[in-house]
N, C-alpha and C positions, 0 to 999 in steps of 0.2 A: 394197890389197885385191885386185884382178884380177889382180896377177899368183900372188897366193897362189892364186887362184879357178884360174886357167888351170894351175898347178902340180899342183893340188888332181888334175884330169884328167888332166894328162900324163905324172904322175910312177909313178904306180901301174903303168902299164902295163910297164914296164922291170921289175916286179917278178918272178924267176924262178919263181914258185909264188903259191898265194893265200894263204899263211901271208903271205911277204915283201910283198905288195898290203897285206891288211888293215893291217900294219906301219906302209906309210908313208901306208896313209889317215889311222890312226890319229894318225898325227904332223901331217900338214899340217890335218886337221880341229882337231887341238889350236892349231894355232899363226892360224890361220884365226880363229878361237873366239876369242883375246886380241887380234889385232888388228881383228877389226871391231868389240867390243864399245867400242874407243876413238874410232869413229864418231858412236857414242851418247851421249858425255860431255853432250853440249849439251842434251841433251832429258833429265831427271830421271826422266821416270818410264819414258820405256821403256829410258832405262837400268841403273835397279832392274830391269826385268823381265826385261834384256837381261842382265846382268851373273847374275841369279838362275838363270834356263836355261843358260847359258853357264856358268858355272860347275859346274852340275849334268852338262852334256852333258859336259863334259872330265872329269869324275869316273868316270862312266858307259862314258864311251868305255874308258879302261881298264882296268874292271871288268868291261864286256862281252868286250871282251879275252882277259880270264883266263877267265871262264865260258862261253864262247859259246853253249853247250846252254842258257842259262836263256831261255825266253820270256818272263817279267816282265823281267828285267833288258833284255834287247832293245825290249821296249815303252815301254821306262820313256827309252830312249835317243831310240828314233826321233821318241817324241813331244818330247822335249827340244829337238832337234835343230829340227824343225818349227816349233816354237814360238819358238826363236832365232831365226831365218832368216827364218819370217814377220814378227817383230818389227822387225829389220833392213830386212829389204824395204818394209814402210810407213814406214820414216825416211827411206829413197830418194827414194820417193816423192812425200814432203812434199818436201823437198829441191828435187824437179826441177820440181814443180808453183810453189813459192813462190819458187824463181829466177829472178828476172828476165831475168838475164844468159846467156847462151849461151856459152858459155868450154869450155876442156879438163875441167876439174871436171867437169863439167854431163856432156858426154859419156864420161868414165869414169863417172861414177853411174850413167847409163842401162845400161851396157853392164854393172857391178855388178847391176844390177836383174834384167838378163835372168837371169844366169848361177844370181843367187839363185833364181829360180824355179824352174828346172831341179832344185838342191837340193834343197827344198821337195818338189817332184815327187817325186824320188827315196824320200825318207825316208818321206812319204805308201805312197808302192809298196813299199817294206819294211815299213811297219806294217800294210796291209794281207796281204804275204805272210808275215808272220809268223804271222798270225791266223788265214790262210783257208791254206794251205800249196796249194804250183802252182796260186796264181792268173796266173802267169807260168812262162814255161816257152822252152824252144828249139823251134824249129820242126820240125827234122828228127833231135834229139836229148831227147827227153821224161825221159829218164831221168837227166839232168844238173841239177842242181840249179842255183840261179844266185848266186853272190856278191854284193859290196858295191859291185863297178865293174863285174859286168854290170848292175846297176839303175843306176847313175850313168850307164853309156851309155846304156841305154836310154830312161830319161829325158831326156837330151839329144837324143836321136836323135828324141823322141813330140814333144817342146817345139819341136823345127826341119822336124815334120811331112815329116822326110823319108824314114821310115817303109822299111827297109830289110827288113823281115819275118824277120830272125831270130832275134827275140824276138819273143813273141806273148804280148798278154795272154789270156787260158785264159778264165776265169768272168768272170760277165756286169759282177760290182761292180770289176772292173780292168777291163775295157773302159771303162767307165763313165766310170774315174779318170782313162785314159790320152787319151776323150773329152776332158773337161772339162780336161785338162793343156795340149794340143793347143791349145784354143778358147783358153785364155789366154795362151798364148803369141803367139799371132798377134795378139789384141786389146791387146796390150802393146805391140807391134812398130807396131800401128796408129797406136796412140793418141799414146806417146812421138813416133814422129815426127812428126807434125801438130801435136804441141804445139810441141816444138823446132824444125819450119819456122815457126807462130806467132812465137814468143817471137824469133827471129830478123827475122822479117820487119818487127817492130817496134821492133829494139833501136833507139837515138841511133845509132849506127855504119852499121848500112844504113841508112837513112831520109838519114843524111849524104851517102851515100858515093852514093844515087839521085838527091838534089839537082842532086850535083855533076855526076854524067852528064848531066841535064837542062839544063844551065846550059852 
């Protein structure tokens, strides 16, 4: 799944226009979509729920495709989208909370975790720009409208607060988002690591391996 995630970002950009972008968003979102829903088998109901958006969102994705001008159809996606991702990201969660173990797994889930929120992020700041229109905007280009991998950047960029200023959220309810985007992300990065030094600092393996130095 990360490296679909890390794909997910890097691949777009090679794209020579935003026809050929939306294209292979459209693909790696599709194929993203089928393998993380196989994350979920274990857990029944947010795999119904998971499976249910997911399924919707891959339909949607290339319907919105075909129509791009519809705002229901774009609503209908973003919220999809959101609602998968979210879904996903509290399986994470449980996951990294109810692991005892400190292992490779454990650190690709976190790092899945993060990437998910960015998503999340993203598709939030689409459904709201799809609703409120230039609640985002370029800073020294107002008259350019923004695509589906300017908010993926930009959302990565609000989430790592490292805030490059050439995208600017516009109205006050995208400040707001890009606020609250910001705070979680950092309280994620907090929290995750101080669990994961816990859960390590207690495993059989160090507590062993401190003995041994002691001795």
């Amino acid at each position: 799944m990360l490296i679909l995630l890390l794909l997910l970002i890097a691949l777009p950009s090679f794209g020579r226009n935003i026809q050929e972008q939306e294209l292979v968003i459209n693909l790696m979102f599709t194929a993203l979509l089928m393998a993380s829903s196989i994350c979920l088998i274990n857990e029944l109901k947010l795999f119904f729920w998971g499976f249910l958006f997911g399924i919707s969102a891959i339909c949607l994705t290339w319907i919105q495709y075909q129509f791009p001008w519809s705002t229901a159809i774009s609503n209908l996606l973003y919220f999809t989208y959101t609602s998968f991702f979210t879904i996903l990201f509290i399986h994470i969660i449980k996951v990294l909370f109810h692991n005892p173990v400190i292992d490779l797994n454990l650190v690709f889930g976190a790092l899945n975790g993060y990437v998910i929120m960015g998503l999340i992020g993203c598709f939030l700041m689409l459904l709201l720009n799809t609703n409120a229109p230039d609640s985002f905007a370029y800073n020294d280009q107002h008259d350019l409208g923004l695509d589906t991998y300017d908010f993926i950047y930009f959302s990565f960029i609000n989430l790592t607060t490292l805030g490059f200023g050439d995208i600017l959220p516009v109205t006050d309810p995208a400040k707001a988002l890009s606020v609250i985007h910001a705070l979680f992300g950092q309280l994620y990065l907090t929290v995750i690591v101080a669990m994961m030094v816990g859960k390590y600092l207690i495993s059989p393996d160090h507590s062993d391996r401190k003995e041994d130095s002691t001795d």
